[in-house]
C-alpha distance (Angstrom), angle and dihedral (degrees) to the residues before:
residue distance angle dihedral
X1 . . .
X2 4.13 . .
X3 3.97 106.9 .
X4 3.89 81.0 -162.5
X5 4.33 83.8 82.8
X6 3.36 87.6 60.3
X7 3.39 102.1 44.1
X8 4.35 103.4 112.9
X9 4.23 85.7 52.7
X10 3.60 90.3 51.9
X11 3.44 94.0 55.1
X12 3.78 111.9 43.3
X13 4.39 73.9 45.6
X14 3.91 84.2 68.2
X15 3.69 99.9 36.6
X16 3.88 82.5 58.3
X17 3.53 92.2 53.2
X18 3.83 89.7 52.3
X19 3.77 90.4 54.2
X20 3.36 87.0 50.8
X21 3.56 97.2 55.8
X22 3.38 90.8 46.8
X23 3.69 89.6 51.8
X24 3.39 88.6 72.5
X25 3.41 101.3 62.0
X26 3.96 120.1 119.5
X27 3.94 91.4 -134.0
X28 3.44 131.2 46.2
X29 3.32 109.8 -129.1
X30 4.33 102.4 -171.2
X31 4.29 94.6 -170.2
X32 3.65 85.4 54.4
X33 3.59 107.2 52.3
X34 3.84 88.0 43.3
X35 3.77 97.1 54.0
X36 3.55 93.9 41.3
X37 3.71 87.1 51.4
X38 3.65 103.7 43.6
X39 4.25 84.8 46.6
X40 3.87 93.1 52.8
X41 3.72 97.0 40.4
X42 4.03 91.0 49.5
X43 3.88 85.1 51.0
X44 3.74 92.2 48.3
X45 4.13 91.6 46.6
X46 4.42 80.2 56.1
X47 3.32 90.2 48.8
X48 3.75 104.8 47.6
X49 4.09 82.3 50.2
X50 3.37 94.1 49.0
X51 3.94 94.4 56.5
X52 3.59 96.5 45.1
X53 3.97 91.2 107.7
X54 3.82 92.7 52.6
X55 3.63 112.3 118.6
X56 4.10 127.1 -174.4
X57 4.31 147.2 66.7
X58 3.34 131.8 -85.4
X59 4.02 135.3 -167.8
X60 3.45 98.6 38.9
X61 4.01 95.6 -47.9
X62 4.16 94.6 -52.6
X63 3.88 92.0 110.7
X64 3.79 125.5 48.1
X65 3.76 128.4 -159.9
X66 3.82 113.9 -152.8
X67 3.65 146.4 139.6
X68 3.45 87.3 -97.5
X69 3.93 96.2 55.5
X70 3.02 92.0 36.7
X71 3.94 102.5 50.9
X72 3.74 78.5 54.3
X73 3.93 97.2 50.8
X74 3.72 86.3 58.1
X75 3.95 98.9 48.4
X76 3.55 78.2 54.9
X77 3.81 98.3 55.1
X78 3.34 87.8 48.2
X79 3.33 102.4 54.5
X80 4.15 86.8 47.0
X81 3.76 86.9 52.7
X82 3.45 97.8 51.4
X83 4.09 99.8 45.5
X84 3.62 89.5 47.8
X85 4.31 87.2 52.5
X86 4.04 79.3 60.4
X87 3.60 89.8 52.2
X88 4.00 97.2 79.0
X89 4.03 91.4 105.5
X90 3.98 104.3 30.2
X91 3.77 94.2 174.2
X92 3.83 89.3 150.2
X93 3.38 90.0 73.5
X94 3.69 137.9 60.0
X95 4.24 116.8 -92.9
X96 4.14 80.1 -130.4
X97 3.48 98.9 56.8
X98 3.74 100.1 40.1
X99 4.19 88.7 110.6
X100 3.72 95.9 43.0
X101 4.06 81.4 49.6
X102 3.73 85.9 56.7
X103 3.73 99.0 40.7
X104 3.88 94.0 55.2
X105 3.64 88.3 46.2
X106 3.65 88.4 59.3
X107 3.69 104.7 43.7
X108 3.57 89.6 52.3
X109 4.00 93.1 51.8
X110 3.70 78.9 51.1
X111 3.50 90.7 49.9
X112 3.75 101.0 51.7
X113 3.81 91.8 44.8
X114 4.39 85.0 52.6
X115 3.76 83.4 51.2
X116 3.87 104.7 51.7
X117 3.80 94.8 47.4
X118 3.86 94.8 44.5
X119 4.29 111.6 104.3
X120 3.95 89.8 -179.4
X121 3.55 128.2 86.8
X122 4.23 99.3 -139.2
X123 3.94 87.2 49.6
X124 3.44 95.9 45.9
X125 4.20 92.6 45.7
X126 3.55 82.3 57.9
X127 3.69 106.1 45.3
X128 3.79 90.3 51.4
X129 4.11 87.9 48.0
X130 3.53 88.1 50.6
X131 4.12 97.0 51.1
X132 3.72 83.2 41.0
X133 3.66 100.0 56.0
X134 4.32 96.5 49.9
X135 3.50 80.0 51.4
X136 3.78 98.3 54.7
X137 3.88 86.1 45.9
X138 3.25 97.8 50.0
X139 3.85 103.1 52.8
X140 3.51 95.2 67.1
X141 3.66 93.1 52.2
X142 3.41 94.0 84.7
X143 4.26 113.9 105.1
X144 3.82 109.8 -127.5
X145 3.67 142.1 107.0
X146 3.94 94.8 -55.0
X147 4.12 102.4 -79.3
X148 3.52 87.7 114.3
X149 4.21 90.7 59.1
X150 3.84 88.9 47.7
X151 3.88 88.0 46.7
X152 3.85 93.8 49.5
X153 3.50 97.4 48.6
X154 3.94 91.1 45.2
X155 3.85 90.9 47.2
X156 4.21 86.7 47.1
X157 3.80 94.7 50.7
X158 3.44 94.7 46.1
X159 3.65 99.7 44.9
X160 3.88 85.0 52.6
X161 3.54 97.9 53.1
X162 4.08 76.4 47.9
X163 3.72 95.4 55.6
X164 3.78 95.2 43.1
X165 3.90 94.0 55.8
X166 3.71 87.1 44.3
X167 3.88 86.4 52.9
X168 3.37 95.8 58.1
X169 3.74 103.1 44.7
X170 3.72 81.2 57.9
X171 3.86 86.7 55.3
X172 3.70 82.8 57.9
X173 3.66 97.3 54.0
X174 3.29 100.8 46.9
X175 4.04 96.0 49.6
X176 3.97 90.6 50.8
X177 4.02 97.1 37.7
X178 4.02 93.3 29.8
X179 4.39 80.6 -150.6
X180 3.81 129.9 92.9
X181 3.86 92.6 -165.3
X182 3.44 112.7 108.4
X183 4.04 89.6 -142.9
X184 3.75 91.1 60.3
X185 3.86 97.5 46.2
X186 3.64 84.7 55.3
X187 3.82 92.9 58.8
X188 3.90 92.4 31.4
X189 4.36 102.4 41.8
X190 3.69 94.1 55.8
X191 3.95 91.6 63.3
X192 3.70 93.6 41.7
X193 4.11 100.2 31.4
X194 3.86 99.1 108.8
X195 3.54 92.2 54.9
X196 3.69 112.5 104.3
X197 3.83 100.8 -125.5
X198 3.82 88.7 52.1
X199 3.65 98.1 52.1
X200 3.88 90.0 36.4
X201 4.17 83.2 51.9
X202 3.51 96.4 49.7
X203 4.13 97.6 50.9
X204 3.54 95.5 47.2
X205 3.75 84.4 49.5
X206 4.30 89.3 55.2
X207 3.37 83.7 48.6
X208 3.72 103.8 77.7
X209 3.80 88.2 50.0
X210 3.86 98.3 46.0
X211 3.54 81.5 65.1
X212 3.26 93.0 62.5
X213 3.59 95.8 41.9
X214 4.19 88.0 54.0
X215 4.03 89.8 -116.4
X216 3.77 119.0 161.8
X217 3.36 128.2 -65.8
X218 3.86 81.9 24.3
X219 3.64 101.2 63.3
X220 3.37 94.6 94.5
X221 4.17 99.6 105.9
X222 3.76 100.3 41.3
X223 3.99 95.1 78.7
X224 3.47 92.4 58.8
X225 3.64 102.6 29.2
X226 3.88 91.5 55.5
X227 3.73 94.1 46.6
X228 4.33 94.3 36.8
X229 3.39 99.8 46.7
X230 3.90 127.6 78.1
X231 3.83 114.1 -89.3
X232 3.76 97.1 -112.2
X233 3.80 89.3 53.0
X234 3.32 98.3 54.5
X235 3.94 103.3 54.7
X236 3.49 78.3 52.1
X237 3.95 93.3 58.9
X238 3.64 92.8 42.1
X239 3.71 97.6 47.7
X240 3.78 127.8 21.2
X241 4.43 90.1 32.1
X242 4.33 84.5 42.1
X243 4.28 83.4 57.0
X244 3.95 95.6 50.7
X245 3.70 93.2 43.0
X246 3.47 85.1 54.1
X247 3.55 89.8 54.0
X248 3.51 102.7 54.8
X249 3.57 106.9 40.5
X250 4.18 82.2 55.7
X251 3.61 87.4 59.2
X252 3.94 97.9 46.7
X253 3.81 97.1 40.6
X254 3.87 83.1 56.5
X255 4.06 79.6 68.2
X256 3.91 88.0 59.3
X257 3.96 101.2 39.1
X258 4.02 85.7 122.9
X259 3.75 97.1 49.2
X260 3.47 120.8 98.5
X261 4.20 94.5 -171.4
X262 3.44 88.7 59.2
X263 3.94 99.6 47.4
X264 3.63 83.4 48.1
X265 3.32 101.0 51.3
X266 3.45 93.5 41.6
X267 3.83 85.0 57.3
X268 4.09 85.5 52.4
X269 3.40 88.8 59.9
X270 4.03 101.1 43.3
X271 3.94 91.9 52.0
X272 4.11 86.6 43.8
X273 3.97 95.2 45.4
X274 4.03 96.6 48.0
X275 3.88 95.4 37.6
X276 3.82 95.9 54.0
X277 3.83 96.2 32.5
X278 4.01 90.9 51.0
X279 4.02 93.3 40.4
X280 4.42 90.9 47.9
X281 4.14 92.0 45.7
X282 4.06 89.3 58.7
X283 4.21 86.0 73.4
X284 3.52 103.7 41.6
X285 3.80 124.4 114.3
X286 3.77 95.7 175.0
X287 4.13 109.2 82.7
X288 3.48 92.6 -150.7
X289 3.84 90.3 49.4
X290 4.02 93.6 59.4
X291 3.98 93.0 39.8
X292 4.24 77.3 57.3
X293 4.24 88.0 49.4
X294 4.20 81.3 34.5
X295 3.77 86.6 64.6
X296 3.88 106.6 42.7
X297 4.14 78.1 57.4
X298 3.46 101.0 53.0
X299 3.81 93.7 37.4
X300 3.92 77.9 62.1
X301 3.97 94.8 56.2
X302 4.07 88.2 47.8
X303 3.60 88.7 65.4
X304 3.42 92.1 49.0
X305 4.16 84.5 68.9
X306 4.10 86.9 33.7
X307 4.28 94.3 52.7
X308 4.18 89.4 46.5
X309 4.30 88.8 80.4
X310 3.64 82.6 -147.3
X311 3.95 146.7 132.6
X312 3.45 89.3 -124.6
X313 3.57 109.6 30.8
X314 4.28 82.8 55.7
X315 4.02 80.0 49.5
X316 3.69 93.8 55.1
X317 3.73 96.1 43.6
X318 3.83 87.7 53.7
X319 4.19 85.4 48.7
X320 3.55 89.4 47.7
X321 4.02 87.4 49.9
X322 3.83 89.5 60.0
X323 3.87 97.2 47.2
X324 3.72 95.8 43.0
X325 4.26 87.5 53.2
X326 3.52 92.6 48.0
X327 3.92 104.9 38.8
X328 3.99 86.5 44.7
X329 3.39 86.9 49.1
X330 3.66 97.5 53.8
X331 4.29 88.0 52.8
X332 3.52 86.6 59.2
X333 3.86 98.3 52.5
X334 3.68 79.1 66.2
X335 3.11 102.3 48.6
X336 3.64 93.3 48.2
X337 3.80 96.3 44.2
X338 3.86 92.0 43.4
X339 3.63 103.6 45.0
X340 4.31 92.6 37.5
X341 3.66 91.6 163.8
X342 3.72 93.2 67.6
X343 3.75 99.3 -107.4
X344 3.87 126.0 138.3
X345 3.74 110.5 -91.0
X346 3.70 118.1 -124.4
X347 3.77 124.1 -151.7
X348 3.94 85.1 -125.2
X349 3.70 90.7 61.3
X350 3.72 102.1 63.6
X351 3.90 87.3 69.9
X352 4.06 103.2 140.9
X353 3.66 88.9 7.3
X354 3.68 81.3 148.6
X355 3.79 103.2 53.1
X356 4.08 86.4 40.4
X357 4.00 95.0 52.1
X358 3.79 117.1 -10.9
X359 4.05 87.7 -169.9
X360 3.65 95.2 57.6
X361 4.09 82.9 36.6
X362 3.86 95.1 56.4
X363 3.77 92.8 40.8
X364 3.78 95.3 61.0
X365 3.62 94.5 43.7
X366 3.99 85.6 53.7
X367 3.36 93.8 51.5
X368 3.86 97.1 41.5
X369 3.78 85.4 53.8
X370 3.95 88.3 51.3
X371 3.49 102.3 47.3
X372 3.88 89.5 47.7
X373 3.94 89.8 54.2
X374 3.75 99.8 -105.4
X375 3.58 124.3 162.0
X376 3.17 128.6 -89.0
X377 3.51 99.5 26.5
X378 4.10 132.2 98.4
X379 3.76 82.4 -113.7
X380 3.96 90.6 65.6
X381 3.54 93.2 47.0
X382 3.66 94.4 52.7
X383 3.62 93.2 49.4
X384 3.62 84.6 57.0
X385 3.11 114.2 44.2
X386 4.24 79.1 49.3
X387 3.67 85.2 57.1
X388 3.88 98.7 49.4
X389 3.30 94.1 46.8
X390 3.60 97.8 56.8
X391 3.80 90.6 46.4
X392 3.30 98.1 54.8
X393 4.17 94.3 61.1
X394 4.33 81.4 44.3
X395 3.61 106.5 -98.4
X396 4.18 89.8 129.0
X397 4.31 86.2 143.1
X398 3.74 89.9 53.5
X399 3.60 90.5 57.4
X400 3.42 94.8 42.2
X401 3.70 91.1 57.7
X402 3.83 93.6 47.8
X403 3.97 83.1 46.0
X404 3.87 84.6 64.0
X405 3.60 92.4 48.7
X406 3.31 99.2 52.5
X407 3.84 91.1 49.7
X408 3.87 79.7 53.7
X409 3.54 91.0 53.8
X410 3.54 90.9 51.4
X411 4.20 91.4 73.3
X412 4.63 93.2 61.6
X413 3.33 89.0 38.3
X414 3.85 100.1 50.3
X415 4.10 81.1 43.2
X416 3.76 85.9 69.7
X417 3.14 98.5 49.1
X418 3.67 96.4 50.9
X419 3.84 92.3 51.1
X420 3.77 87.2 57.6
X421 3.99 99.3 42.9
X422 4.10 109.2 19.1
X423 3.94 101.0 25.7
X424 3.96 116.0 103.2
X425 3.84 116.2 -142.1
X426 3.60 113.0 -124.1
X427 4.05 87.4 -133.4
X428 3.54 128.8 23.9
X429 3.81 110.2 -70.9
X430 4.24 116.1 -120.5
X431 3.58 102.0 -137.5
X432 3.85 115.6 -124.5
X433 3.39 137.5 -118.2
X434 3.64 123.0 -120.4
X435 3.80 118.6 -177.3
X436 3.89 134.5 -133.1
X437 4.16 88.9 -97.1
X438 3.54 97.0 42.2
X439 3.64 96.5 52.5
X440 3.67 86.0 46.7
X441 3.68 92.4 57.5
X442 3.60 93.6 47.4
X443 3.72 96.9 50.7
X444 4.18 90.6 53.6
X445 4.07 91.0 47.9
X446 3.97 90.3 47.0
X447 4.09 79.6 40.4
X448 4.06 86.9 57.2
X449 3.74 92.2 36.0
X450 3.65 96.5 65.2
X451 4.44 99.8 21.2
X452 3.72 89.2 55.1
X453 3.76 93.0 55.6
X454 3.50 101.9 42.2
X455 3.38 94.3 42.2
X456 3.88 112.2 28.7
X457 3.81 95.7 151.1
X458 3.80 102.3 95.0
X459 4.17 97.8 43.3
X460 4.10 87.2 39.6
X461 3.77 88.0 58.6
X462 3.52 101.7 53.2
X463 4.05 83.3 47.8
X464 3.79 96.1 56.1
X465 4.25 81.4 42.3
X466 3.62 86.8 63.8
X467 3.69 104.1 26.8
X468 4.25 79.0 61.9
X469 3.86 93.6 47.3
X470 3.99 81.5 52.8
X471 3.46 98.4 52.2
């Protein structure tokens, strides 16, 4: 067995254990933690790239290193790199638990990357409970006037109710298949697919991950978890967890390729998930409220990609992946920058957003335009590539419907942007200041924004790479 396949999990496992030695310092010291954190995850985001190539199993055949986990396992680097470059003023959370912040942060990374190598059910039950359970701990971090408690505890007792159903679909797979390895239910499930306990199995098993994913009927936490947890925490819950759910519910519904219940329920749950998520974001005031809505929509328009069984609908759905992490991430640069002190952001605030930072201005509006589909941004592409894929095995109405969602969508997201550009201040605005690194950051998301959607070609062939090592 090479140690080399498992090189990116052994090292977010010992930037954890840093954080937890510095955990147990007696004195916060905020400059540390940061700079130690922004070092480590930079070194993890090099090594995730540099393993890409690496090909093989470990641990007696339970976890599988591929281009497709391992495309995946740097998404998700990324995405921890980037919300910990927003972390430079973490005045939503408490000076003392600035390590522990960290340390959760990391074992969930860690968690995520466990989860989409693992090819056995046990492993990857506990790889998801793992990323699950820093998340739960981290929510209520957050210093306020208790939302984040009440957020928590509903995010907890969902995601258990989440885990249990998932449990038991498991249950279902292993009495009809008599295998937890992924590489045996893929020879076994075919045979046995129609049969109700199968199909019944392999839902209930989706289930645990559409929660993660926001899909209706388990939507319920991301309202409140968006808007009670601290800003940093957040654009970490809708971006780097959105990318591993992604992950593993492409390699599951690979199982089910040859069942027609689960594409159409899957389809059930796409037109459900972007209807109600598009229709609830028109009333919100609180940004981080209709990113929340935002998500349960666009977790709809992944399973478009997901539901077409194909090489390149599972190629879209990982394009999509990559444009959702960094457009989201972009919305939450300005929500960090703008509200600095840690408070939610509402829509009302970013009145003269352009005259008080056109940067942070221009990089909303961009990524507004891209999560509404608007050309020419990566968000358009991914839409269409989405769309194309699903038309081509002849669900046209199904993208029709999402069509009329995304029109929908248009109306919030247009909302946002006037607030920023049209909206007059009741007093004069105090313009902000953006640093050297932040403006940096912003110019390589807006960069990504528009590259990636002019010129998809590169990224979409490493997608259909992996999507064919999947299948």
């Amino acid at each position: 067995m090479s140690w080399t396949l498992f090189l990116p999990e052994l090292y977010f496992a010992l930037t954890a254990v840093v954080f937890f030695a510095l955990s147990l310092s007696a004195r916060p010291n905020l400059r540390r933690d940061y700079l130690a954190a922004l070092f480590l995850a930079a070194g993890g985001l090099l090594v995730a790239l540099a393993s890409v190539r690496l090909d093989g199993t470990l641990f007696f055949g339970t976890y599988r290193v591929d281009l497709f986990s391992q495309v995946f396992k740097v998404l998700v680097a990324c995405g921890f790199f980037l919300v910990v470059c927003l972390c430079s003023e973490l005045n939503g959370i408490d000076d003392r638990h600035h390590s522990e912040f960290f340390l959760f942060l990391t074992t969930c990374t860690l968690a995520m990357m466990l989860l989409v190598s693992s090819v056995e059910l046990l492993m990857i039950y506990i790889a998801l409970e793992l990323s699950s359970y820093s998340l739960y701990i981290l929510v209520p971090l957050r210093k306020g006037d208790g939302i984040d408690v009440e957020a928590g505890i509903k995010y907890f007792m969902v995601g258990a109710a989440a885990s249990a159903v998932m449990l038991f679909g498991l249950s279902y797979l292993y009495g009809v298949t008599h295998t937890t390895y992924v590489a045996d239910l893929v020879r076994i499930l075919p045979g046995v697919i129609t049969t109700p306990a199968a199909l019944l199995g392999l839902v209930l098993t989706l289930c645990g991950f559409f929660f993660k994913l926001a899909v209706f009927p388990f939507h319920y936490w991301a309202p409140d978890v968006y808007q009670g947890a601290a800003n940093q925490v957040t654009a970490y819950i809708a971006t780097a967890s959105k990318v591993a759910a992604v992950a593993i519910i492409l390699r599951l519904a690979a199982l089910g390729s040859d069942a027609l219940f689960l594409v159409q329920t899957l389809i059930v749950l796409s037109i459900c998930s972007m209807t109600l998520g598009n229709l609830a974001a028109i009333v919100q005031r609180d940004l981080k409220r209709l990113l929340a809505y935002s998500s349960i929509s666009h977790a709809g328009y992944v399973l478009i990609g997901i539901l077409s069984m194909s090489a390149n609908g599972f190629a879209s759905a990982i394009f999509y992946a990559l444009a959702y992490l960094v457009m989201n991430l972009s919305c939450f640069l300005v929500v960090v920058k703008v509200a600095a002190d840690g408070s939610d952001l509402k829509i009302a605030q970013l009145a003269g957003l352009h005259r008080r930072s056109p940067l942070l201005a221009m990089v909303l509006m961009l990524a507004a335009f891209g999560l509404a589909g608007i050309p020419p941004t990566v968000g358009f592409t991914g839409k269409f590539l989405v769309f194309v894929a699903a038309v081509e095995q002849g669900y046209l109405w199904l993208v029709i419907v999402a069509m009329v969602n995304a029109t929908i969508s248009l109306y919030y997201y247009i909302m946002v942007v006037k607030a920023a550009y049209l909206t007059e201040p009741e007093s004069p605005p105090a313009r902000l200041a953006v640093s050297g690194a932040t403006r940096v950051l912003a110019g390589v998301l807006v960069t990504v924004m528009v590259a990636a959607g002019v010129f998809p070609d590169p990224i979409l062939e490493v997608a259909r790479a992996a999507a064919r090592s999947l299948m």
